[in-house]
Backbone bond lengths (Angstrom), bond angles and torsions (degrees), N, CA, C in turn:
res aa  C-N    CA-C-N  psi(-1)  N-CA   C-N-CA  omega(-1)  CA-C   N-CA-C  phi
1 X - - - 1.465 - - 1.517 109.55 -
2 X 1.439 111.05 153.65 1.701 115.34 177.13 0.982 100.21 -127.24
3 X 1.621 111.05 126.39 1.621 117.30 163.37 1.473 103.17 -139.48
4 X 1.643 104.71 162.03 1.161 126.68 163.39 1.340 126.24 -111.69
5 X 1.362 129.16 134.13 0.958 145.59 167.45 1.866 100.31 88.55
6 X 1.832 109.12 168.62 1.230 109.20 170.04 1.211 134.01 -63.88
7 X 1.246 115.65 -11.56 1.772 111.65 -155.19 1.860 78.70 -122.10
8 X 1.197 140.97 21.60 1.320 139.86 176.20 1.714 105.39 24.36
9 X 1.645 91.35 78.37 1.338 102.31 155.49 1.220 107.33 -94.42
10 X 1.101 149.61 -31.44 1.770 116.06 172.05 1.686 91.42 -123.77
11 X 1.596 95.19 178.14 1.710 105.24 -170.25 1.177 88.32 -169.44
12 X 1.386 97.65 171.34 1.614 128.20 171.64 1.311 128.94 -167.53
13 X 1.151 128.63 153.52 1.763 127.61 -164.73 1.858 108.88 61.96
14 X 1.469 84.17 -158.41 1.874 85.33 -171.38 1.497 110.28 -144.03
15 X 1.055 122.00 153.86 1.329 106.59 -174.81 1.988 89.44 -135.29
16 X 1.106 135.98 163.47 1.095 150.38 -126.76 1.288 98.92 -31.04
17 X 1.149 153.62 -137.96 1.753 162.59 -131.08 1.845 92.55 -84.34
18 X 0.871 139.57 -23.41 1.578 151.13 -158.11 1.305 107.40 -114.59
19 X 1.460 110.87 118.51 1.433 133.47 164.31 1.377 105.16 -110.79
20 X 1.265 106.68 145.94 1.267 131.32 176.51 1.770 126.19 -105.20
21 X 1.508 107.40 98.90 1.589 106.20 -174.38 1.155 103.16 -129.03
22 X 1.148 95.25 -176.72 1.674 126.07 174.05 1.310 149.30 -152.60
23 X 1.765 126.54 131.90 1.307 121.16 -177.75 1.073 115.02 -116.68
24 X 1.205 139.88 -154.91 1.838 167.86 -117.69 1.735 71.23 -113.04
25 X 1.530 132.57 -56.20 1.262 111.56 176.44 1.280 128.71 -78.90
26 X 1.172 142.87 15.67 1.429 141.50 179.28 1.791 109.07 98.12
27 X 1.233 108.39 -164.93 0.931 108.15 -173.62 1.961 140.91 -55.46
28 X 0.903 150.81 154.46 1.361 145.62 153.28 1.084 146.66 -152.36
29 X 1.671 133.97 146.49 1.741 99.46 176.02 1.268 116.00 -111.22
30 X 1.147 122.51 162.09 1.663 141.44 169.71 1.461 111.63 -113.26
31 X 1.068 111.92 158.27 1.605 141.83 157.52 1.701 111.78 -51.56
32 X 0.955 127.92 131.32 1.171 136.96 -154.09 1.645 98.18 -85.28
33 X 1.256 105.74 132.25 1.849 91.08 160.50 1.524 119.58 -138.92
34 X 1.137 109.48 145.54 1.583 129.11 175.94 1.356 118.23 -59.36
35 X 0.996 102.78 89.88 1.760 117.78 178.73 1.523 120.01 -43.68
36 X 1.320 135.65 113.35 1.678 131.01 -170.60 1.862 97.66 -74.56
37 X 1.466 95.41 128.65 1.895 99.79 155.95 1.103 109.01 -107.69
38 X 1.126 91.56 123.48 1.669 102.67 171.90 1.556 119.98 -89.04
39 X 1.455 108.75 -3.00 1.221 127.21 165.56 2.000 103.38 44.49
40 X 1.423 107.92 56.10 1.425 144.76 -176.32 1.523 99.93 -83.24
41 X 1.776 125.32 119.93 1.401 112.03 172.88 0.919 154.19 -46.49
42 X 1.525 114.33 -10.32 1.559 139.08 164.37 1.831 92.51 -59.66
43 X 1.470 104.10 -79.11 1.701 108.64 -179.01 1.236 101.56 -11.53
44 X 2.032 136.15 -80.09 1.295 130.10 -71.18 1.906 58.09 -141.96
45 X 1.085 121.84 -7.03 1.799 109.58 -149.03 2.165 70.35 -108.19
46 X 1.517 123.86 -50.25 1.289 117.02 178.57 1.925 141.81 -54.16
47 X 1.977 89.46 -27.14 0.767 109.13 177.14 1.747 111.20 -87.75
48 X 1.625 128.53 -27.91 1.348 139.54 146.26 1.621 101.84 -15.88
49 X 1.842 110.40 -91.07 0.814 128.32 -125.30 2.292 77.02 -80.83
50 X 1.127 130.00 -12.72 1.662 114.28 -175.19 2.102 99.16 -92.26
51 X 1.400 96.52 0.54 1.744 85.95 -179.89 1.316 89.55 -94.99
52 X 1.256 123.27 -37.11 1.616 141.19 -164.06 1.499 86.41 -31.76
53 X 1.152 106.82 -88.39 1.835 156.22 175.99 1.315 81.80 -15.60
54 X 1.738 140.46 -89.87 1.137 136.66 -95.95 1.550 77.87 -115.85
55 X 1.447 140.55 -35.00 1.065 123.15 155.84 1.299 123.02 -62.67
56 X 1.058 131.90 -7.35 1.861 134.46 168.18 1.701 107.82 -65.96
57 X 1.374 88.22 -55.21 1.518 115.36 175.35 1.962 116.35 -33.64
58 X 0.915 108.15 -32.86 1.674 144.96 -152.49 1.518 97.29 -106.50
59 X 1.875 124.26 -83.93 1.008 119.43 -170.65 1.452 125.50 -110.25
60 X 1.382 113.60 9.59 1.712 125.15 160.51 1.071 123.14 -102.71
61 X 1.402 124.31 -52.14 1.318 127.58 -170.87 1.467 105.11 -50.78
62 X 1.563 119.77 146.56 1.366 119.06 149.19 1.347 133.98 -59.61
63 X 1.617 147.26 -178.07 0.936 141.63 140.17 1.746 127.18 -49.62
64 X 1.483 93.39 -25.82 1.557 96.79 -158.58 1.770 81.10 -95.94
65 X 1.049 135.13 -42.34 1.787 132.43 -170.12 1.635 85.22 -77.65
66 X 1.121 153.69 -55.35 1.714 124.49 -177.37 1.721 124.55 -70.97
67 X 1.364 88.87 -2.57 1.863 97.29 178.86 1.488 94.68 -99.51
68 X 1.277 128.22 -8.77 1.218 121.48 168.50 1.866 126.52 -85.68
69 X 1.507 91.89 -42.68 1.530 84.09 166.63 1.634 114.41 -87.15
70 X 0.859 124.29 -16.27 2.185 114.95 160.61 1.411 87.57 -80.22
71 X 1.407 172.51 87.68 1.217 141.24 14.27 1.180 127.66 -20.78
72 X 1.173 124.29 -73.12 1.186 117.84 152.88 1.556 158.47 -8.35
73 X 1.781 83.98 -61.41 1.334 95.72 157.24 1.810 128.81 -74.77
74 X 1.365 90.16 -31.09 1.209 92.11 164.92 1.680 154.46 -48.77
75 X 1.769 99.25 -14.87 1.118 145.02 -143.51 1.653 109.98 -132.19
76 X 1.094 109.98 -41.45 1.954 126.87 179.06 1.261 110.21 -128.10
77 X 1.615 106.07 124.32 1.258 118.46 -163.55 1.962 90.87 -122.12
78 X 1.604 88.41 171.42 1.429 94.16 172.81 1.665 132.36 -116.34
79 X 1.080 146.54 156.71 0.942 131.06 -177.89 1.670 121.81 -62.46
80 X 1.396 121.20 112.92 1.553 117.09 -155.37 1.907 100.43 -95.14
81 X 0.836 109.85 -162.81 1.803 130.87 170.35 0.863 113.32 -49.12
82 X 1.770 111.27 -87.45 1.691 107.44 179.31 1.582 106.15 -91.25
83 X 1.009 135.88 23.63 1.984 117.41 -174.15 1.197 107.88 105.22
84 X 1.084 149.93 0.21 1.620 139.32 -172.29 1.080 99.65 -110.54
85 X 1.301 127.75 143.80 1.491 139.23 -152.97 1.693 89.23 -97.37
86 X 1.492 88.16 131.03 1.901 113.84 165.36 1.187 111.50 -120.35
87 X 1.414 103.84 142.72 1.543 125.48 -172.98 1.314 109.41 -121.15
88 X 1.436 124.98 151.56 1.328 134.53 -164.88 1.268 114.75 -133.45
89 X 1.265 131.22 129.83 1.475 119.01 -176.78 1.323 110.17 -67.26
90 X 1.492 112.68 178.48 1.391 131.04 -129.91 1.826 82.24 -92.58
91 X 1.475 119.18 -49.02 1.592 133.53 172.11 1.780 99.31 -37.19
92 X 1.067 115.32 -59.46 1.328 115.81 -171.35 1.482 133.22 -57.14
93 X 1.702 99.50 -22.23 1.185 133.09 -165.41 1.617 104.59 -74.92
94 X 1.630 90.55 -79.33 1.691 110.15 151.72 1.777 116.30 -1.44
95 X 1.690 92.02 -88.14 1.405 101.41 -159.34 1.681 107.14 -72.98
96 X 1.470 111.56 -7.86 1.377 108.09 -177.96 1.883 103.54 -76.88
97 X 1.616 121.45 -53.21 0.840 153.79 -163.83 1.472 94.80 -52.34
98 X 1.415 97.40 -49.27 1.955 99.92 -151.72 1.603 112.51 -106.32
99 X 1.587 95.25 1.17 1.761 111.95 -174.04 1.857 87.03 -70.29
100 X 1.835 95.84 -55.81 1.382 92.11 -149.68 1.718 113.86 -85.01
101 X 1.499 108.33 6.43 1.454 109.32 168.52 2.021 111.39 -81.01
102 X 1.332 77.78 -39.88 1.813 97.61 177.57 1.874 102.94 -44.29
103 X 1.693 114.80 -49.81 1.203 113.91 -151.61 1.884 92.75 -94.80
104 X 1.416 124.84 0.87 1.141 117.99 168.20 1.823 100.42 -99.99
105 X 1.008 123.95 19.91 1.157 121.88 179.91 1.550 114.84 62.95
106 X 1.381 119.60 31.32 1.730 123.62 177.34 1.085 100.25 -101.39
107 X 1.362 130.55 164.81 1.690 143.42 176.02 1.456 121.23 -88.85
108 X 1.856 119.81 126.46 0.693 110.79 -142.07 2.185 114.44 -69.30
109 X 1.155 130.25 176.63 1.015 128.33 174.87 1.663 117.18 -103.63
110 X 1.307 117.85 96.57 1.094 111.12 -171.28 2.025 119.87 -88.84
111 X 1.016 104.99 1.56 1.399 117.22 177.58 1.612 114.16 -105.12
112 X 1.387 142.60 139.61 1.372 124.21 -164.87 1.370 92.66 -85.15
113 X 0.943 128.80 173.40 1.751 153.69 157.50 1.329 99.73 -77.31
114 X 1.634 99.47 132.85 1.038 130.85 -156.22 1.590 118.22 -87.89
115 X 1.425 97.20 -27.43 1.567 114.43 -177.68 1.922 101.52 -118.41
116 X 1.981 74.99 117.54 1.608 84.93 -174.32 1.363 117.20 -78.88
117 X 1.026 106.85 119.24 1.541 119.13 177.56 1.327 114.54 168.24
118 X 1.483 127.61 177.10 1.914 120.56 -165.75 1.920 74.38 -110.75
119 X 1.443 78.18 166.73 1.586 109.63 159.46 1.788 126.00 -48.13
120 X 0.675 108.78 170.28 1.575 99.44 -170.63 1.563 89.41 -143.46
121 X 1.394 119.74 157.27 1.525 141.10 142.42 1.470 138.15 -172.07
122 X 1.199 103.96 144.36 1.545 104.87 179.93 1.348 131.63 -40.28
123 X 1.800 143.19 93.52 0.734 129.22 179.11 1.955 130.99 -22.34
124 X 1.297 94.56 124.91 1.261 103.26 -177.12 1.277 122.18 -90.28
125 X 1.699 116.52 148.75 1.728 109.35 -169.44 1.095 106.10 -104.12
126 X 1.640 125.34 165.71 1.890 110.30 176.01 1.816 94.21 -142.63
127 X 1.435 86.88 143.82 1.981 93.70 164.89 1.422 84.58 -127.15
128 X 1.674 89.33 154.89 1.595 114.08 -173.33 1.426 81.66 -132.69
129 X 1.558 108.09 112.66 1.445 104.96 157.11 1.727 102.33 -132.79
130 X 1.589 75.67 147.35 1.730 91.10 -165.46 2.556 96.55 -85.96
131 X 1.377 97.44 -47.92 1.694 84.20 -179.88 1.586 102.58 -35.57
132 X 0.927 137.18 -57.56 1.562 133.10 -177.67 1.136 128.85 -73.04
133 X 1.500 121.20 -16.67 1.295 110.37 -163.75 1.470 128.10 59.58
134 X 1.294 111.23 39.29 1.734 119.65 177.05 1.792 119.64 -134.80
135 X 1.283 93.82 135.44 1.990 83.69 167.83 1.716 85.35 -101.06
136 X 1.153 98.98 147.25 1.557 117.23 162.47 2.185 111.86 -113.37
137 X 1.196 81.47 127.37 1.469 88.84 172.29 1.957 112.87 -131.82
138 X 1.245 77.92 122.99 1.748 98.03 -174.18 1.587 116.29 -100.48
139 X 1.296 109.55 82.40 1.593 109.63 -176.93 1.686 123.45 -101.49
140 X 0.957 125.70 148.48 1.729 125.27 -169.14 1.454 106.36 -67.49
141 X 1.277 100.22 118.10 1.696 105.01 -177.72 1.296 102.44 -98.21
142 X 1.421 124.46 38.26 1.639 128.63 162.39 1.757 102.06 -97.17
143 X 0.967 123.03 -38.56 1.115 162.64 162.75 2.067 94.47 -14.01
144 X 1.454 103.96 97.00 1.748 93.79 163.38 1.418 132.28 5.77
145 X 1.458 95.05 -85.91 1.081 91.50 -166.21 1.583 105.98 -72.57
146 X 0.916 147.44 -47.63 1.780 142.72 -172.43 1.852 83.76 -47.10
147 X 1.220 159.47 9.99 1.323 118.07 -156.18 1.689 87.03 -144.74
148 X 1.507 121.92 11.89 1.756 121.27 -174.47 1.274 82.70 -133.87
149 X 1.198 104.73 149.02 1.727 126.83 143.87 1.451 106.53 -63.08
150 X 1.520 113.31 142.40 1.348 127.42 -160.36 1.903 127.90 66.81
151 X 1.470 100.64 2.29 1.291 104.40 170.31 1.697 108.46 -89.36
152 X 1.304 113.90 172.72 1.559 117.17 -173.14 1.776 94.24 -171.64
153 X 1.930 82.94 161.20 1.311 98.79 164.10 1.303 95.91 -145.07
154 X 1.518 107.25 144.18 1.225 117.64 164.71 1.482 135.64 -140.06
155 X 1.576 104.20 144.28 1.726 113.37 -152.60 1.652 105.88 -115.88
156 X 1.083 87.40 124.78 1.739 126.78 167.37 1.071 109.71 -85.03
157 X 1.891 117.35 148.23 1.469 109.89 159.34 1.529 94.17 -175.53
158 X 1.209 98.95 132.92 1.908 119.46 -173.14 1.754 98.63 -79.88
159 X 1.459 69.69 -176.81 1.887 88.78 -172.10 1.534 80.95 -87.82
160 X 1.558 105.34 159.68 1.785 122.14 169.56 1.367 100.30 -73.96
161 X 1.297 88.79 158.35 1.960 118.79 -179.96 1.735 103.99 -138.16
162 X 1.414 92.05 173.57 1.449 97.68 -176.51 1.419 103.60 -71.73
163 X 1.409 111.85 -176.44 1.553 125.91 -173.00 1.608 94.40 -94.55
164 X 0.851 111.04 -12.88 1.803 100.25 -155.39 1.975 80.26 -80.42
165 X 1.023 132.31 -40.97 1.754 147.36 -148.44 1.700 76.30 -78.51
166 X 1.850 95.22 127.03 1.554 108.42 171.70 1.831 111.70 -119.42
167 X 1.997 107.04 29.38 1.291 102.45 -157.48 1.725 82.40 -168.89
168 X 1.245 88.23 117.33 2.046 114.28 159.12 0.752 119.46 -105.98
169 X 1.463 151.72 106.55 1.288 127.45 161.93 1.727 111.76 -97.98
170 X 1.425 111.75 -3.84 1.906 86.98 162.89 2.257 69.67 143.65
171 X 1.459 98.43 -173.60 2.052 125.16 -17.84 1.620 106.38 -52.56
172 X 1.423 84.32 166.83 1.227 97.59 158.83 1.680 105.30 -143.71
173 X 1.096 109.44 174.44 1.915 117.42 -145.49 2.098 80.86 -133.41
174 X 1.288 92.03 141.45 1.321 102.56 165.87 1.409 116.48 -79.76
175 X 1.464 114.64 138.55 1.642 116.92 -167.16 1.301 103.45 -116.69
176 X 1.236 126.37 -58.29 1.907 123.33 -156.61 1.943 89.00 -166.95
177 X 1.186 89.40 -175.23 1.583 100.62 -162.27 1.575 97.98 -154.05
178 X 1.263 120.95 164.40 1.841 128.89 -172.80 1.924 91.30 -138.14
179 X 1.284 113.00 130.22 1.870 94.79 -170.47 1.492 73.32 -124.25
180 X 1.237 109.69 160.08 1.720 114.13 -160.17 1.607 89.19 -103.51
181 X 1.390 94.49 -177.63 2.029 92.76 -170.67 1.208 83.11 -159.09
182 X 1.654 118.70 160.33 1.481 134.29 160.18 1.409 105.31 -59.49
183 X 1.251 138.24 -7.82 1.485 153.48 -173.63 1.264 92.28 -135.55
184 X 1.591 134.31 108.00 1.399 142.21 -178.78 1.388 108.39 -57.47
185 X 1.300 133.07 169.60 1.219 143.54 -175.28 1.907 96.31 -106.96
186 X 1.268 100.82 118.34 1.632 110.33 161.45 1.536 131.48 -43.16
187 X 1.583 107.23 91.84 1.467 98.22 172.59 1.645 135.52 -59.17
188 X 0.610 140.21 110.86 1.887 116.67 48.79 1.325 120.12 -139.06
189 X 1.429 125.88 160.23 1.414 137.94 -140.73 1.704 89.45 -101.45
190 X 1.166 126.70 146.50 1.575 130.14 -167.97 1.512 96.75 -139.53
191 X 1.689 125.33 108.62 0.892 116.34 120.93 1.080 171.70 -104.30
192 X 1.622 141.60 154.94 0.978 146.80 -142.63 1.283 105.35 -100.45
193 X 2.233 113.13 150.11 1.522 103.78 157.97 1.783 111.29 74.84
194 X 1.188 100.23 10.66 1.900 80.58 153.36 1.328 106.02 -140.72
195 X 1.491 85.60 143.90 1.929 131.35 -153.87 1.676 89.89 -74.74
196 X 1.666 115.02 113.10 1.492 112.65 -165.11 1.748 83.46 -149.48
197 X 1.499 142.05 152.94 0.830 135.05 140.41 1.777 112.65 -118.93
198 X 1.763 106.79 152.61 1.245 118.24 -175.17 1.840 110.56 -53.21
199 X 1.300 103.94 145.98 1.476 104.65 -158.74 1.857 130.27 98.90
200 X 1.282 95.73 -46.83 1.553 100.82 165.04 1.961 132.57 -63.78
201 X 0.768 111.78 -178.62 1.540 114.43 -176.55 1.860 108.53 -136.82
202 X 1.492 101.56 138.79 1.767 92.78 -167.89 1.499 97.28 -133.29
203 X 1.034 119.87 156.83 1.595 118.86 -179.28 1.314 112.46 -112.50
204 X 1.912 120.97 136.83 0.890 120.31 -176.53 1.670 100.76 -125.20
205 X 1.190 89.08 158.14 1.750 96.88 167.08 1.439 117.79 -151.45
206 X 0.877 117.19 139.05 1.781 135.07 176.60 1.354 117.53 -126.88
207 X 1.624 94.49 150.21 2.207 96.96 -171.17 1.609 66.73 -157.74
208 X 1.456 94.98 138.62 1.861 123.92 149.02 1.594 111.41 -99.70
209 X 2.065 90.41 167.91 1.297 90.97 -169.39 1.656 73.07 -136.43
210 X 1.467 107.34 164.89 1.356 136.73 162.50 2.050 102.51 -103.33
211 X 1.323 93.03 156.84 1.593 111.55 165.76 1.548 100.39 -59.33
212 X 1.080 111.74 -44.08 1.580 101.51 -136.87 1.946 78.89 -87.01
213 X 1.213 139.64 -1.08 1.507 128.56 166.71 1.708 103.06 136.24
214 X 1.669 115.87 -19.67 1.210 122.62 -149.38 1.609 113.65 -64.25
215 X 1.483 148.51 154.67 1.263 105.43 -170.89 2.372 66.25 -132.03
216 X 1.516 70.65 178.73 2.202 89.13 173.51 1.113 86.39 -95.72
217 X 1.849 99.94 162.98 1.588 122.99 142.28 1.519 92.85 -53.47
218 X 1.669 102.79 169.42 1.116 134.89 -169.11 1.439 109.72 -102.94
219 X 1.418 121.81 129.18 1.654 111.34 175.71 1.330 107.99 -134.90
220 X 1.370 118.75 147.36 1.689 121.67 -168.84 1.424 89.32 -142.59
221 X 1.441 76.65 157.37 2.060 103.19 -160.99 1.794 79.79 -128.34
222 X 1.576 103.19 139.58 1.398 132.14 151.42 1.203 117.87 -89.73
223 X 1.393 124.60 70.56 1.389 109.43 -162.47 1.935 106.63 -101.86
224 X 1.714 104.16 137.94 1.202 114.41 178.09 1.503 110.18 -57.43
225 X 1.198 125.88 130.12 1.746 118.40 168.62 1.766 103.41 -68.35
226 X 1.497 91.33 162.85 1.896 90.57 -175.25 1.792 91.67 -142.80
227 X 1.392 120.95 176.18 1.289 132.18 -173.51 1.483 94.35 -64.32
């Protein structure tokens, strides 16, 4: 478990039977629970491609390409719990970086990026309309990555929930992808074929990639379904 301060005003994780969360009211704990795997091919095909990686990591990489991404890491941190900057080793970096170019079908990056910092992109918008059966996501194709070869975006999207629910946290299932071009890709990205009716709420998520390996924070939309 992580907390700050004595009187554990904020926390995170769990430490024996007790997890530590939080809502719209502040802090609380719960009873711990045992998560079901359903060990589903998406799972078993994600978890493949991070042994893939971490054994590459081990018997391909050079000395001089793994001293490059722990530079790296050394250098780009992530957004943590309460605000204090967390750092990730250079391994983590790698297989995070190159899992999710791998699963948009881009090639992996075996050298770290040179310029420390994550990916950047323009918040993206979403309609959920149920007459069609489509989420639409409309993202700025000025935007880095839409405008290099080897840039990407890639789209997530959960099963629907009720309307009353103001909070997704996942899964979410990989849907479609935007691969950037020296000639940008035309917004907006339309997908097809998921079973949504008007009234419900669906979760989306999007992460960019840079050429040079770089990936974004992650951002997810609660978006209301509409006619």
């Amino acid at each position: 478990m992580k907390f700050t301060s004595a009187l554990v005003t904020a926390a995170s994780g769990s430490i024996g039977g007790c997890v530590a969360a939080r809502n719209r009211h502040g802090l609380y704990l719960r009873a711990r629970a045992v998560p079901v795997n359903p060990q589903t091919a998406e799972q078993q095909g994600v978890r493949s491609k991070f042994a893939t990686l971490a054994a590459t990591w081990v018997t391909t990489l050079s000395v001089d390409e793994r001293t490059s991404w722990n530079t790296y890491a050394d250098n780009v941190n992530v957004a943590p719990p309460f605000g204090n900057p967390t750092y990730l080793l250079g391994l983590n970096w790698y297989i995070a970086c190159n899992a999710f170019r791998e699963q948009l079908g881009l090639s992996r990056v075996t050298l770290a990026p040179s310029t420390f910092s994550l990916a950047s992109k323009t918040d993206v918008t979403v309609v959920a309309d149920d007459s069609a059966n489509t989420v639409t996501v409309a993202y700025n194709n000025g935007d880095q990555w839409a405008t290099e070869v080897g840039g990407a975006l890639g789209i997530y999207v959960g099963l629907p929930i009720n309307a009353s629910r103001s909070f997704f946290k996942g899964p979410y299932l990989f849907k479609d992808k935007v691969l950037g071009a020296v000639t940008p890709p035309t917004s907006p990205k339309v997908i097809s074929n998921i079973v949504i009716s008007e009234g419900q709420k669906i979760g989306v998520q999007v992460r960019a990639c840079y050429a040079d390996g770089r990936i974004s924070s992650t951002q997810r939309i609660l978006q209301l379904v509409v006619a």
